[in-house]
LOKE-121455 format. One record per atom (N, C-alpha, C, O): x, y, z; atom name; chain. Coordinates in nm, 4 decimals. Example, Ala and Ser with C-alpha at 12.3 -4.5 7.8 and 13.67 -1.06 7.14 Angstrom:
2
<east 1.3190, north -0.5690, up 0.7800, atom N, kette A> $
<east 1.2300, north -0.4500, up 0.7800, atom CA, kette A> $
<east 1.3200, north -0.3300, up 0.7800, atom C, kette A> $
<east 1.4236, north -0.3319, up 0.8465, atom O, kette A> $
<east 1.2850, north -0.2250, up 0.7080, atom N, kette A> $
<east 1.3670, north -0.1060, up 0.7140, atom CA, kette A> $
<east 1.2900, north 0.0030, up 0.7870, atom C, kette A> $
<east 1.3409, north 0.1138, up 0.8039, atom O, kette A> $
//
This chain:
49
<east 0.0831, north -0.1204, up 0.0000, atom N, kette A> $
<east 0.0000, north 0.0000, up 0.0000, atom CA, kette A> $
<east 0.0867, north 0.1258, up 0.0000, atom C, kette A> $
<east 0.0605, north 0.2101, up -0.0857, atom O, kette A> $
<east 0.1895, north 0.1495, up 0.0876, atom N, kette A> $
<east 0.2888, north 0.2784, up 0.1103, atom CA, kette A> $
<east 0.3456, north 0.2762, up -0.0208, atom C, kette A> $
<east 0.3890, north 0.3831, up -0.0638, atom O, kette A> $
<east 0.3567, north 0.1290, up -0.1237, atom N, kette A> $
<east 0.4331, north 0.1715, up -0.2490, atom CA, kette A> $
<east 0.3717, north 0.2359, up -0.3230, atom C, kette A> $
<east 0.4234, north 0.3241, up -0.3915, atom O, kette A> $
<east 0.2425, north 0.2047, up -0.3257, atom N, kette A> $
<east 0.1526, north 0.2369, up -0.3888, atom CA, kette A> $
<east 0.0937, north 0.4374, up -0.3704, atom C, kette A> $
<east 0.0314, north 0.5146, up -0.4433, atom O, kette A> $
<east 0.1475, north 0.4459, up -0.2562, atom N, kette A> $
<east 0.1476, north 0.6304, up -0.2490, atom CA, kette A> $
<east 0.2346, north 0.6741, up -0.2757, atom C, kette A> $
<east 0.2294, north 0.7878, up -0.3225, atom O, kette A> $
<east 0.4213, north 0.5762, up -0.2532, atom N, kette A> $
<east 0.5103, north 0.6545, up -0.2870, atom CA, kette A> $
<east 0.5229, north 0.7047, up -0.4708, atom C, kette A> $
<east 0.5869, north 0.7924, up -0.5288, atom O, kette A> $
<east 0.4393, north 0.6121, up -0.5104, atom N, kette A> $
<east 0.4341, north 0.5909, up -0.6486, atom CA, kette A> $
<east 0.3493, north 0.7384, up -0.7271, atom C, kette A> $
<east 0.3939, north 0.8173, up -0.8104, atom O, kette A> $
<east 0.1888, north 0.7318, up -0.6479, atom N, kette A> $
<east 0.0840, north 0.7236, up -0.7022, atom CA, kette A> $
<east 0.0976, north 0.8964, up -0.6247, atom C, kette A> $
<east 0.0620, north 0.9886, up -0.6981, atom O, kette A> $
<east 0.1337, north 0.9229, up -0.5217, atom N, kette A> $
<east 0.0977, north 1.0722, up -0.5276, atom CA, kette A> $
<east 0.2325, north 1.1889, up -0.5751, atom C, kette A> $
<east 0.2042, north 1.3087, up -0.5757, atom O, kette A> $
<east 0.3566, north 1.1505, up -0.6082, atom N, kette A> $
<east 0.4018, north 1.2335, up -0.6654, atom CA, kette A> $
<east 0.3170, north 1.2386, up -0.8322, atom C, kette A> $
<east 0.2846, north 1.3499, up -0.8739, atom O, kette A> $
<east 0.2875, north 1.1196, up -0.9143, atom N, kette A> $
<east 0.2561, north 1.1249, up -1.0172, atom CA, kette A> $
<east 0.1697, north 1.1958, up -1.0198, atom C, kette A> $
<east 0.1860, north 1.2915, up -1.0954, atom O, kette A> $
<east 0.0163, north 1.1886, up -0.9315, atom N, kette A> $
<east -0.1220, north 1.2831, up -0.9247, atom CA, kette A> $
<east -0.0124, north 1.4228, up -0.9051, atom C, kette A> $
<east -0.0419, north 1.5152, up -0.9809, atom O, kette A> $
<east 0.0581, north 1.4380, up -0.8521, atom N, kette A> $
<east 0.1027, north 1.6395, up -0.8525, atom CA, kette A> $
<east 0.1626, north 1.6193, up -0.9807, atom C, kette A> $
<east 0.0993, north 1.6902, up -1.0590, atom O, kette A> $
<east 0.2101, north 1.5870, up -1.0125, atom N, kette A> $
<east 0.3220, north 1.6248, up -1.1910, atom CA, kette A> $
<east 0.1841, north 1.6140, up -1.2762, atom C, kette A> $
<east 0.1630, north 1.7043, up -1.3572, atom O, kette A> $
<east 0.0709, north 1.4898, up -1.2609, atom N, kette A> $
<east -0.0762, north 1.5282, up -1.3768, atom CA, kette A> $
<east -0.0998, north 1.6838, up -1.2899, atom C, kette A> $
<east -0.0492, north 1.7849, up -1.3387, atom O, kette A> $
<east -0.1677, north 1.6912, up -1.1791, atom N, kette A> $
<east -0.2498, north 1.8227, up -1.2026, atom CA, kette A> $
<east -0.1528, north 1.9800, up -1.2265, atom C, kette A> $
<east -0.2082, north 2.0872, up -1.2508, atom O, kette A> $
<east 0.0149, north 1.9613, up -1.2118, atom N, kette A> $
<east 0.0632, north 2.0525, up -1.2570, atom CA, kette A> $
<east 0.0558, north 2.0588, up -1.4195, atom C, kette A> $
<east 0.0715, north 2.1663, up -1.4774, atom O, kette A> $
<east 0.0374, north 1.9691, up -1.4715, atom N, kette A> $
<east 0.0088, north 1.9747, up -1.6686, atom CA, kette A> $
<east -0.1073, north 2.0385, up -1.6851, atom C, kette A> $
<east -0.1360, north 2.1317, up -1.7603, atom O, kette A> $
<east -0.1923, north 1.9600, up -1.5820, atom N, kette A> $
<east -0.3192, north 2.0116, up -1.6392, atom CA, kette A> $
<east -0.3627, north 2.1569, up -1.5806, atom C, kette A> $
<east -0.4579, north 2.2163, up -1.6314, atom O, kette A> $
<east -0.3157, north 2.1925, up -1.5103, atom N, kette A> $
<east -0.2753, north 2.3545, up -1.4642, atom CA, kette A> $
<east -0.2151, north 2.4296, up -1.5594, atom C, kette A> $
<east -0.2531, north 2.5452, up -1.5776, atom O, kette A> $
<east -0.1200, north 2.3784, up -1.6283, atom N, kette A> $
<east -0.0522, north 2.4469, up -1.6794, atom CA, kette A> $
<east -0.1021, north 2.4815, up -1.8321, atom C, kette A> $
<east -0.0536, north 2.5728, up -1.8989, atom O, kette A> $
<east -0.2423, north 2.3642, up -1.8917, atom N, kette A> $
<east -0.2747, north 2.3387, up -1.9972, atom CA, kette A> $
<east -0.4075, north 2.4567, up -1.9690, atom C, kette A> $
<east -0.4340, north 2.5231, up -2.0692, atom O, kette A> $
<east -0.4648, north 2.4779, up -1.8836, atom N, kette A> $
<east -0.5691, north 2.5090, up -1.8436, atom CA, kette A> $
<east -0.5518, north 2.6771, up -1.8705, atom C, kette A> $
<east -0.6319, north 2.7481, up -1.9313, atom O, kette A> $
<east -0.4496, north 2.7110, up -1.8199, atom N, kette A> $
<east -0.3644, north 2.8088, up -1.7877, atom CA, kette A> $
<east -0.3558, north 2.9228, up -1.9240, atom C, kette A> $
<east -0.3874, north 3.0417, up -1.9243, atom O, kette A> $
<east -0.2990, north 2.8352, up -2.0406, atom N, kette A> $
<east -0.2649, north 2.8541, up -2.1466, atom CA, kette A> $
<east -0.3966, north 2.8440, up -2.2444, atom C, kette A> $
<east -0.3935, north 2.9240, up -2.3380, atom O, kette A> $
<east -0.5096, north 2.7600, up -2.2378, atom N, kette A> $
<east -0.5909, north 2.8020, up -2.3199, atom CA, kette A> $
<east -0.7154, north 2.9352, up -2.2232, atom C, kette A> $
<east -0.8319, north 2.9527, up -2.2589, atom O, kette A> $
<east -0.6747, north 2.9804, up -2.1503, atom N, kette A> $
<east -0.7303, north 3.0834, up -2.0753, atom CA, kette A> $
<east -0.6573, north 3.2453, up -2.1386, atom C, kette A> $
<east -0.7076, north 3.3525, up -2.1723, atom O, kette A> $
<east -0.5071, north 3.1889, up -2.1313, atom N, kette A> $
<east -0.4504, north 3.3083, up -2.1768, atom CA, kette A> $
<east -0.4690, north 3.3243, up -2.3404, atom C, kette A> $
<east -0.4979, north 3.4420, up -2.3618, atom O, kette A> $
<east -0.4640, north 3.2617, up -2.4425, atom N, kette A> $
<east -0.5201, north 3.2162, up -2.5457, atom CA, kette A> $
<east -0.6419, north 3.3412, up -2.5964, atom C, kette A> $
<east -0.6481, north 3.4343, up -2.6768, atom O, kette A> $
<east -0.7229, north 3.2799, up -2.5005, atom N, kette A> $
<east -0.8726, north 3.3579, up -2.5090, atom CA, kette A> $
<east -0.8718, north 3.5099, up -2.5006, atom C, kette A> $
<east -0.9422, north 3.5920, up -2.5593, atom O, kette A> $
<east -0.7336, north 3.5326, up -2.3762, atom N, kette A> $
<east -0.7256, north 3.6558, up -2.3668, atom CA, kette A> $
<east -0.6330, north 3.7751, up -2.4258, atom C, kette A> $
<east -0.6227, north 3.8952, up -2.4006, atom O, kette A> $
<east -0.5679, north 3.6820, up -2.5196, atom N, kette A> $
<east -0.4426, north 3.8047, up -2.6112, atom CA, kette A> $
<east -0.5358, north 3.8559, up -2.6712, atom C, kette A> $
<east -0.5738, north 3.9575, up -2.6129, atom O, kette A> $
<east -0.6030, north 3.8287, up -2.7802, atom N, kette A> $
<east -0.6864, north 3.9008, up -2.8712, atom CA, kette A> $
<east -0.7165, north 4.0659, up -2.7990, atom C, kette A> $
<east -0.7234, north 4.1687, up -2.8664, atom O, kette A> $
<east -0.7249, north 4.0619, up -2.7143, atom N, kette A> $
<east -0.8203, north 4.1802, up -2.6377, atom CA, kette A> $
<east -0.7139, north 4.2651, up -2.6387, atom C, kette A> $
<east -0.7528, north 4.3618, up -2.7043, atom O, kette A> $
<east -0.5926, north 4.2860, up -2.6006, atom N, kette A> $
<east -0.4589, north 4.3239, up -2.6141, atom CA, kette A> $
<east -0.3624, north 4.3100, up -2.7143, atom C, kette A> $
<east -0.2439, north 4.3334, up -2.6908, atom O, kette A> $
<east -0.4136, north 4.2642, up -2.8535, atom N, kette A> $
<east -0.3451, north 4.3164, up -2.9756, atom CA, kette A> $
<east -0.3089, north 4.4212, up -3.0406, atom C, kette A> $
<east -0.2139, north 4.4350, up -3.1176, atom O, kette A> $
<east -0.4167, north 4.5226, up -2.9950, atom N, kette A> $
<east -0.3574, north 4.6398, up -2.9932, atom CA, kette A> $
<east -0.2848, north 4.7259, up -2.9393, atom C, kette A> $
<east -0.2675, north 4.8337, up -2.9961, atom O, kette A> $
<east -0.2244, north 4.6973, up -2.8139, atom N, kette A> $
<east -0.0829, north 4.7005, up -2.7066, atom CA, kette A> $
<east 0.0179, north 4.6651, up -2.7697, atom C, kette A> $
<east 0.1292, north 4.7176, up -2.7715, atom O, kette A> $
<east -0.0216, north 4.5702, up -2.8255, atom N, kette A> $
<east 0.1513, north 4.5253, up -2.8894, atom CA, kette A> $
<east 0.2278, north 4.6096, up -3.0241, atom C, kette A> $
<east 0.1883, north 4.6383, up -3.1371, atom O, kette A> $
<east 0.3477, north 4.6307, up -2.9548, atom N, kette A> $
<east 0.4292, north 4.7229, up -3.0530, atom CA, kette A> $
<east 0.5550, north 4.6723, up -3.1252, atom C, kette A> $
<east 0.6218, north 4.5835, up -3.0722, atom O, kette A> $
<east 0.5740, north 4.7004, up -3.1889, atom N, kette A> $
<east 0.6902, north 4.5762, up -3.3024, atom CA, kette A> $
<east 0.8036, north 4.6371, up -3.2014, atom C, kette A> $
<east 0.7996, north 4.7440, up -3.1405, atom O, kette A> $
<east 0.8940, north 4.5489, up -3.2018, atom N, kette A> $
<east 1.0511, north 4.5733, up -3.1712, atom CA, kette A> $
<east 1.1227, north 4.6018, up -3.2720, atom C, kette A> $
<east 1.1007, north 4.5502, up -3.3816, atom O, kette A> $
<east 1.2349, north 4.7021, up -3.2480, atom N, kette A> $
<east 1.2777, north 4.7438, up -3.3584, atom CA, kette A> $
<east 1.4216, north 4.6696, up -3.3480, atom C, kette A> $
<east 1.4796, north 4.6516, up -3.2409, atom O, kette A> $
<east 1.4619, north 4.6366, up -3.4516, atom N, kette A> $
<east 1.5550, north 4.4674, up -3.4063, atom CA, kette A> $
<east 1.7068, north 4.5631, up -3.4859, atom C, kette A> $
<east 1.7107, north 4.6277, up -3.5906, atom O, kette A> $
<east 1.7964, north 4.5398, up -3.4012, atom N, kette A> $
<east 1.8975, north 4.5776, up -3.4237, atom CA, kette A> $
<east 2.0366, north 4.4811, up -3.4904, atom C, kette A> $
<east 2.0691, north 4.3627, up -3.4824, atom O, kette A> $
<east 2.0785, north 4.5703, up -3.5396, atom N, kette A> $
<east 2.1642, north 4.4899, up -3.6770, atom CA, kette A> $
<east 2.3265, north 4.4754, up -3.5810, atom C, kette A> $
<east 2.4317, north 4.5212, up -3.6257, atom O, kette A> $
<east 2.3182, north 4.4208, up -3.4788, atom N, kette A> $
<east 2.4569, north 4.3855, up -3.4033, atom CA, kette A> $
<east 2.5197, north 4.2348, up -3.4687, atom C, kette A> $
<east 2.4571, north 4.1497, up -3.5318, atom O, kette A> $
<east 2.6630, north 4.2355, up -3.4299, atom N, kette A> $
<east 2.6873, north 4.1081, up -3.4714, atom CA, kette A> $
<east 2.7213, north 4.0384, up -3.3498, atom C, kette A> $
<east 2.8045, north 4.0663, up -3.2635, atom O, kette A> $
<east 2.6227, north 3.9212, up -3.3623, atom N, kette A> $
<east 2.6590, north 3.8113, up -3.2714, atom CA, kette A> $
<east 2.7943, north 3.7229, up -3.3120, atom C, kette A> $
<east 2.8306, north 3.6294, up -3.2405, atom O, kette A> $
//
């Protein structure tokens, strides 16, 4: 049984951190649109790497 938690509850936190993290991202998704017009081009500079 104890193997069976040492096993079974780190795995349940690493799923609900994905699915947090998936959740997360189609939320923010929904919300760029609204703030497309905030965004301003970068003006990209001609250095040499």
């Amino acid at each position: 049984m104890s193997l069976w938690l040492l096993i079974g509850l780190p795995l349940l936190f690493l799923l609900g951190l994905f699915l947090n993290a998936i959740k997360d991202m189609k939320q923010l998704e929904k919300q760029l649109p609204k703030y497309k017009d905030k965004i301003r081009d970068v003006k990209d500079d001609d250095d040499d790497y």
